[in-house]
VMD Tcl script that draws the C-alpha trace (Angstrom):
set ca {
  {96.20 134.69 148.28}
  {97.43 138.31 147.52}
  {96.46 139.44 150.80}
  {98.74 139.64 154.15}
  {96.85 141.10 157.31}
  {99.96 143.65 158.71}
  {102.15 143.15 161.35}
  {100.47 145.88 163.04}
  {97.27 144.01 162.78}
  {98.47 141.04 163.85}
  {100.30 142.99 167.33}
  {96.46 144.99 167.80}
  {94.78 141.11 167.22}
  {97.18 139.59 169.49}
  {96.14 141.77 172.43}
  {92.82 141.70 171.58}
  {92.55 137.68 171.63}
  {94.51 137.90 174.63}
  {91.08 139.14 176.14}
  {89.18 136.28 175.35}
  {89.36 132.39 176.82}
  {89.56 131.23 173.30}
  {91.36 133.11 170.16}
  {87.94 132.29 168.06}
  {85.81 134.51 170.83}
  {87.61 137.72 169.09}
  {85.79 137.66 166.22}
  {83.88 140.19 165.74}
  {86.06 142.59 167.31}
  {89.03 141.57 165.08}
  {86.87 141.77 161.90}
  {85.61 145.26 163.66}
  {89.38 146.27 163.66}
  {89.63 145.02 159.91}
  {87.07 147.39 158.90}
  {88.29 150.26 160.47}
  {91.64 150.24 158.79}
  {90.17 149.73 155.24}
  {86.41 150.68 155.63}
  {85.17 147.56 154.12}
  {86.08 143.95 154.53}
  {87.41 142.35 151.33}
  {87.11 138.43 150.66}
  {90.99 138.27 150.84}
  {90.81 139.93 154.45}
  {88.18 137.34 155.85}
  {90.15 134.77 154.11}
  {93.32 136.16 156.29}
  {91.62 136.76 159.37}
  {90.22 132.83 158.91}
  {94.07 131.68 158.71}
  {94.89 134.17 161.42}
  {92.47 132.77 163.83}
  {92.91 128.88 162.73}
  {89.07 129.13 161.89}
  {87.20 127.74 158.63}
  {86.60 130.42 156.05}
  {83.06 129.52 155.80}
  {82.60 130.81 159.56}
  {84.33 133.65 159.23}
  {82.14 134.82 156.17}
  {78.90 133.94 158.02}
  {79.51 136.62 160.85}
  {80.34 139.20 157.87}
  {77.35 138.15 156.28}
  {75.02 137.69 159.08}
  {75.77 141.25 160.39}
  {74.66 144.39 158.61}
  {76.97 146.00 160.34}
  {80.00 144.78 157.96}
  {80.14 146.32 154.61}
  {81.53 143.63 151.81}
  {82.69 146.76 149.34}
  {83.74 149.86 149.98}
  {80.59 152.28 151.84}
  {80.72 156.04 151.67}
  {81.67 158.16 154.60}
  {78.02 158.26 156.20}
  {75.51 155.15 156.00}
  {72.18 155.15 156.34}
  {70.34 151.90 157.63}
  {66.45 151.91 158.58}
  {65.57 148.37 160.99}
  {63.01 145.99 158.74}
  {62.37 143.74 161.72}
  {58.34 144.11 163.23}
  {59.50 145.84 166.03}
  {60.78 148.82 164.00}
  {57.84 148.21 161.39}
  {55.66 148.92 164.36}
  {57.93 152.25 165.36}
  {57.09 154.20 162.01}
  {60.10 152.65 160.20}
  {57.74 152.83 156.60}
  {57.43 156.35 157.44}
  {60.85 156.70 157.66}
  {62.08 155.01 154.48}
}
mol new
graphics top color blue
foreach p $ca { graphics top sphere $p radius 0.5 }
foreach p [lrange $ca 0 end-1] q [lrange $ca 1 end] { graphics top cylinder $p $q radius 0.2 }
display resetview
């Protein structure tokens, strides 16, 4: 693995697991804080954050996955996202898209 989180990364992630009863509960905000310093989370950063956090890889990729809010490549600055769920469906979100 090419891939090293920083050591500033790792001071930020420290304090922000410090929050938390259990290291794993900082998920999200750690791969939040991943994002923000690249704009994207790469494989190599989940795989990273995974050995960071003692946590299987597999988990780690099914939050990035599971959340649209995570962008796998690199996004441009603005992004655009209409909600597909009924609720929004029922809003006008056709007439949007």
């Amino acid at each position: 693995m090419g891939f090293k989180l920083t050591e500033e990364f790792k001071a930020k992630a420290d304090k922000i697991c410090a929050k938390y009863p259990r290291r794993d509960a900082a998920l999200i905000p750690l791969l939040q804080e991943l994002q923000k310093e690249a704009g994207y989370i790469a494989e190599e950063g989940m795989e990273a954050l995974a050995l960071f956090l003692e946590l299987p890889y597999s988990r780690v990729k099914a939050v990035v996955t599971f959340y649209t809010m995570f962008n796998r490549e690199p996004a441009g600055k603005y992004r655009l996202q209409v909600c597909r769920n009924i609720s929004c469906h029922m809003a006008g979100a056709p007439g949007l898209l």
